[in-house]
N, C-alpha and C positions, 0 to 999 in steps of 0.2 A: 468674328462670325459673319458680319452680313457687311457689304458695300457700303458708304456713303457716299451721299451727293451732295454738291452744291446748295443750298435755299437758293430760290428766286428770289426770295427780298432780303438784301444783307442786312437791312434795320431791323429782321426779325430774331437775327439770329442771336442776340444777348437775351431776347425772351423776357424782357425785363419787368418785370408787373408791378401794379399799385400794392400791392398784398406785401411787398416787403415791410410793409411799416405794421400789418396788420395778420393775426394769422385765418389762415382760409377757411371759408364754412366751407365744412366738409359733408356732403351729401351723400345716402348711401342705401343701397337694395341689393336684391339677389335676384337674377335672370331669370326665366323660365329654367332652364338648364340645372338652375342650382348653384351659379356661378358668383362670387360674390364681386361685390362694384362701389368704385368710390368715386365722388366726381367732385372737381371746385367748377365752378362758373365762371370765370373771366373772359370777357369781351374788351380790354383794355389792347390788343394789338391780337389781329387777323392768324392767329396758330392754333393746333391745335396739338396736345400730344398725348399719348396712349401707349400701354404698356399691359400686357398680358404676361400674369405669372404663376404657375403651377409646379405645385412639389415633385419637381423631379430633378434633382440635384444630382451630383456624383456617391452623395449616400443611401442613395436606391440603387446602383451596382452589384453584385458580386467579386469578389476577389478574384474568381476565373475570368469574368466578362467585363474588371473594369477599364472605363475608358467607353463604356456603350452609352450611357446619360450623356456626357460632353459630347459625343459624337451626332447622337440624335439631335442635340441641339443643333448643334452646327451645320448638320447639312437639311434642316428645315429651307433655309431658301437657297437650297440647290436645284432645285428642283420640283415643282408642286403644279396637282391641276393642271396637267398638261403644259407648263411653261416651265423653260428653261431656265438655269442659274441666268443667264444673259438678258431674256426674256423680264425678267424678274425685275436686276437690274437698270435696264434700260425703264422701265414701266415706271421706277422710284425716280429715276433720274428726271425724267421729263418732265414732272410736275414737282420738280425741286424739294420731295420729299427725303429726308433720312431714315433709314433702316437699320435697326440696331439692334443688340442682344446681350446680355450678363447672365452668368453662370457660376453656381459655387456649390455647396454641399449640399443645402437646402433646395434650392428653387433655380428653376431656368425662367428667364424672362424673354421678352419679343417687344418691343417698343418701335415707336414710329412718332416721329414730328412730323409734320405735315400744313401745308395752308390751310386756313379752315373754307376758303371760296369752296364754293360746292364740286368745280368740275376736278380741282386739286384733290379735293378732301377723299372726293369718291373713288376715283383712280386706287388715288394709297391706298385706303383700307380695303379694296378688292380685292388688294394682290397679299396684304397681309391676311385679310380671311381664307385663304385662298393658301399661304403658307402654314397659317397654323391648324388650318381643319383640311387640305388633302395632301399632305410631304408624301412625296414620291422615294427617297431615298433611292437613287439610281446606282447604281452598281459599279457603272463606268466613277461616275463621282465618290463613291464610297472607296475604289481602288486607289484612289489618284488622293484624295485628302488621310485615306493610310499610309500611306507613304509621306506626304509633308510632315504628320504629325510624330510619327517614325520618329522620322528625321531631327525633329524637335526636342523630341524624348530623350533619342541618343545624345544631342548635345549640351540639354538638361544636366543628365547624369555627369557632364565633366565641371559643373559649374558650382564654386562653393554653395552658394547662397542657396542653389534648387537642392542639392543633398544633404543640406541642411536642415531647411525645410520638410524635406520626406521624415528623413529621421527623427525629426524633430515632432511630426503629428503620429509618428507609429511609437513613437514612448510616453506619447500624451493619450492615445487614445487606445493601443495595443489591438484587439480583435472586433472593434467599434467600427461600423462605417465610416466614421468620421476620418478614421487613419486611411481612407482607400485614395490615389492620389485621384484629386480630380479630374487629369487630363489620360489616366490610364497607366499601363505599365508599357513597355514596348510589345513583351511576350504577350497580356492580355488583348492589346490592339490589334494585332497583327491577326486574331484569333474573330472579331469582330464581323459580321458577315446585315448583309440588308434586312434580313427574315430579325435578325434580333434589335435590330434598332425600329421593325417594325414595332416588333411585340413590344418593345418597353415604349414607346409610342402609347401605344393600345391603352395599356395598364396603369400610364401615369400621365398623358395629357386628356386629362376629363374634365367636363365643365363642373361639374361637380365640386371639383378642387381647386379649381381656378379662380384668380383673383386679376380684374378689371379695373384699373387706373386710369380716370380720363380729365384731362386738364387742361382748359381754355376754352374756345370762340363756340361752342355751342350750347344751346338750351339742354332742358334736361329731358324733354322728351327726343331729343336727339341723341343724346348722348346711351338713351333707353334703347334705342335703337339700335346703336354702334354696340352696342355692347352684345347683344341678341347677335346680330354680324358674327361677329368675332370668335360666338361659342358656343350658337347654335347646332352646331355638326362637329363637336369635339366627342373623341368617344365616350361610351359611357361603358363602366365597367365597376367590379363591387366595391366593397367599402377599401379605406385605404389603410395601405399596412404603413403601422406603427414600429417606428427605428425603437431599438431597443434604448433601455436606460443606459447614461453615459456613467463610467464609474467615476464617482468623486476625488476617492482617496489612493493616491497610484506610489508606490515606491518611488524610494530617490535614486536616480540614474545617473547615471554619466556615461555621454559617449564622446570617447575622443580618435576622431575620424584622419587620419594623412590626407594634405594635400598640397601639390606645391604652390597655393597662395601664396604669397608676401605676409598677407594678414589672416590672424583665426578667423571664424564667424561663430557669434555665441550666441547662443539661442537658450532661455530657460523658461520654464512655463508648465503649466498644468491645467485640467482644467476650472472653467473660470464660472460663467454665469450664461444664463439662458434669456431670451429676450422678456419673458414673463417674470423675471426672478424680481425678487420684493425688493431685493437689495441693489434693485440696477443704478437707482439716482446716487445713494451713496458709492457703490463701486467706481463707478460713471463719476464722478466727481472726485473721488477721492486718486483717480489711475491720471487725472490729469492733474494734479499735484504730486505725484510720483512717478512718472516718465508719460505722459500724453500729452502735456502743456510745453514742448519743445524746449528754449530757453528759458522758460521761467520753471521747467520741474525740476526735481529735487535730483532726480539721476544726472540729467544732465547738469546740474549743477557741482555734484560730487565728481562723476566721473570725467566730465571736460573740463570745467572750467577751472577745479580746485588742482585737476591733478594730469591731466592733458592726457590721459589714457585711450580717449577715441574722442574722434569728428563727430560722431553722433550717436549715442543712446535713447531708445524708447522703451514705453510699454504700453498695452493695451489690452482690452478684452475685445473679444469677437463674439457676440451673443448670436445665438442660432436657436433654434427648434430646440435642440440639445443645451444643455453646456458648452457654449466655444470654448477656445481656449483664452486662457491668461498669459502671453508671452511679453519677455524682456528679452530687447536682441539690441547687439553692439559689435564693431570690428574693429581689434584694438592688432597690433603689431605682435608677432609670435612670442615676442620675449616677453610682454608684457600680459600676455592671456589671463597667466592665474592671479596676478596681482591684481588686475579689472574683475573678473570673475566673481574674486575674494568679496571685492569692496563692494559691488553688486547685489551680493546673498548680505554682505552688511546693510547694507543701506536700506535692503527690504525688510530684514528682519526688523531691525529698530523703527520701520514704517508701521509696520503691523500691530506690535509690540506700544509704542506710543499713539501714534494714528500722525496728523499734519499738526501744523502750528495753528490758531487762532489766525494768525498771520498768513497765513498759507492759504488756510481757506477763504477770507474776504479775499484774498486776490484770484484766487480760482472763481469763483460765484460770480465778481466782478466780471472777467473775462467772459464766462462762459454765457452768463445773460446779456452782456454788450455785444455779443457776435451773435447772437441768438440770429437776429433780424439777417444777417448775412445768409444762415441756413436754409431760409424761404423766400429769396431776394429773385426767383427765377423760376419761370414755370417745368423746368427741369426737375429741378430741386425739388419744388412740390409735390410734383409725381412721382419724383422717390420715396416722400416720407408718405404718401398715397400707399403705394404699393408694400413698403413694410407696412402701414399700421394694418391694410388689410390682411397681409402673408401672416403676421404673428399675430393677429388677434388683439391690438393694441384698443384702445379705449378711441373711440371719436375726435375725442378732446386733447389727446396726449398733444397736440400741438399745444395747444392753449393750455396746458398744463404746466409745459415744459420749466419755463423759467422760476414759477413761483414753487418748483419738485425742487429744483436747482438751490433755493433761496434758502430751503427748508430744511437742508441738507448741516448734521452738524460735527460736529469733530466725535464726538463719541460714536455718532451711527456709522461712521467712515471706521474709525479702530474696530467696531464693533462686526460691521459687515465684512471687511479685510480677513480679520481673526477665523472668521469661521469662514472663507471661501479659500483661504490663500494659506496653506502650510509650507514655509520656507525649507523642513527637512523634509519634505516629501513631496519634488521636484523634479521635471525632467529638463536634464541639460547637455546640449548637444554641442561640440565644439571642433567645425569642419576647418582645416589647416591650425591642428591643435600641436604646443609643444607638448614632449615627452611630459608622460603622466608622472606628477610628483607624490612622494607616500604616502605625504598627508594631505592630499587632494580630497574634498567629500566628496562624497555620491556614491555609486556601484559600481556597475560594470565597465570599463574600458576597451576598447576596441582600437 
């Protein structure tokens, strides 16, 4: 989305802070605006960094118009306030600032690193106020990044892994926001015009719904300040629409997609857990004992190491506002598809069914609390876990929670959470450069 530049101080840029050893006091208000705000305090090295994020993901779209949320996002610093994409650019560059941005179903964000010196600091956030409270959306630039993304789209579609993945969210989430693709369709793109990425502008960057992430080199009536900056002239508009409920319980599927790959690509998964779900530390602990712990999980254990079926197997969840998803994905050699497949739905079922080893889990807990400190090792870092605990409503404290949530975590609430989030026959599995479908293949439908 947005240009980076250089830092002027290379020793700034590991961002490295005392707070690894420690976790952040986290401080926290709501703007006049209505705007909610998190802030740590560090003065240990001259940065500073901030991040603005409101629910406007690619699950506020339509089916006709999507691909307008990614697009709004994106051409926020193209143009704003009278200054030019160039304009814009040059303005971050000269004061060694970074401009950046992330986008997914949930929320668009706008982040900025910056010096925290005063004539640095003020510059950046000018031109960021300045990008997120007057986007121009210019027409000339709206023609020209339709086209790149076109283009993108189109060669999407030839690529296993992206057709994959499509398929793979519209049999997890079928007539759900959640299946809309986030970067659009080609036909909905092309359809896309400046008046509507005004309007969803309008309707979904409010301060009201906005969450403020500020981290590093200033006090906190400055940071009071910035934050007022940033979201005092965002629009305001009524209350916010609520995504519909995610269905839980979905048929078991199978789609088996041609492709001339060398290798299938296997996707299986359903939905999974929500970021408020009761059951996150056991899932969350338990998915990295069964395909999130790389070498030391149990997939990869079964499927590489025992029996050389693929280079790499994972799984994981994706907790969002909704239910994300739960997927397990792996790319194994055509002839070997259903044989990996098989052992795959094996290896989960009897996951669920038993739960981990005694064994399994002290080494999970182990890991997962010894890297703990690595997660907040950076004031990057920090700002992220800033900006989710404000987006999902997380408790203050969940930093300072985390490890001893971790600790607490036991092999029955692991079987126990699994069993009722995770139905092994009622699954959706997508398989792009698949061999011919065999009889006794499970699932349904074939394509």
């Amino acid at each position: 989305m947005f240009v980076k530049a250089e830092l002027l101080c290379v020793a700034a840029l590991c961002c490295i802070s005392s707070l690894a050893c420690a976790t952040p006091q986290i401080q926290s208000w709501q703007s006049a605006g209505g705007a909610k705000v998190l802030f740590v305090e560090n003065h240990d090295i001259a940065m500073l960094d901030v991040a603005v994020s409101v629910p406007a993901g690619s699950s506020f779209d339509t089916a006709e118009k999507s691909g307008v949320a990614g697009m709004a996002h994106h051409l926020l610093d193209k143009g704003a306030a009278g200054l030019s994409e160039d304009d814009i650019s040059r303005g971050m560059a000269d004061v060694g600032a970074q401009f950046g941005g992330s986008f997914d179903q949930d929320r668009a964000s706008v982040t900025l690193r910056t010096l925290s010196s005063a004539a640095e600091r003020d510059q950046a956030l000018n031109i960021m106020a300045q990008v997120l409270q007057q986007p121009a959306f210019p027409d000339a630039i709206l023609t020209r990044e339709k086209v790149r993304l076109i283009s993108a789209l189109k060669e999407a579609e030839t690529k296993p892994e992206s057709i994959a993945d499509k398929a793979f969210q519209k049999a997890v989430y079928g007539a759900h926001p959640y299946a809309l693709p986030v970067s659009g369709e080609v036909v909905s793109v092309e359809k896309i015009s400046a008046q509507d990425l005004r309007g969803f502008y309008a309707a979904h960057y409010n301060a009201s719904r906005a969450v403020v992430a500020i981290m590093g080199d200033v006090t906190r009536a400055q940071a009071e300040a910035i934050a007022e900056q940033l979201t005092a002239q965002l629009p305001v508009s009524g209350g916010r629409a609520a995504l519909p409920a995610v269905t839980m319980q979905i048929p078991a599927i199978e789609q088996r997609i041609t492709h001339p790959a060398s290798q299938s690509h296997i996707l299986i998964g359903a939905p999974g857990m929500s970021r408020s779900d009761p059951d996150y530390f056991p899932l969350y602990v338990g998915n990295y004992i069964l395909g999130g712990g790389g070498f030391v999980s149990r997939l990869m254990n079964e499927v590489r190491e025992k029996r050389g079926l693929a280079y790499s197997v994972y799984s994981y969840f994706m907790p969002l506002k909704q239910p994300g998803a739960f997927q397990i994905g792996l790319q194994t050699k055509k002839e070997q598809a259903d044989e990996a497949l098989k052992l795959v739905r094996n290896t989960l079922a009897e996951f669920i069914a038993q739960g981990p080893t005694e064994k399994e889990l002290r080494a999970a807990r182990q890991n997962l609390v010894g890297g703990f400190a690595l997660r907040i090792d950076s004031n990057r870092k920090i700002l992220d876990y800033l900006s989710v605990i404000g987006f999902y409503d997380l408790p203050l404290t969940y930093l300072d929670d985390f490890t001893a949530r971790v600790e607490r975590v036991t092999v029955a609430q692991i079987r126990d959470a699994f069993s009722r989030h995770i139905h092994p026959q009622a699954m959706a599995t997508v398989i792009v450069g698949a061999p011919e479908a065999k009889a006794e293949s499970a699932g349904g439908e074939n394509k």
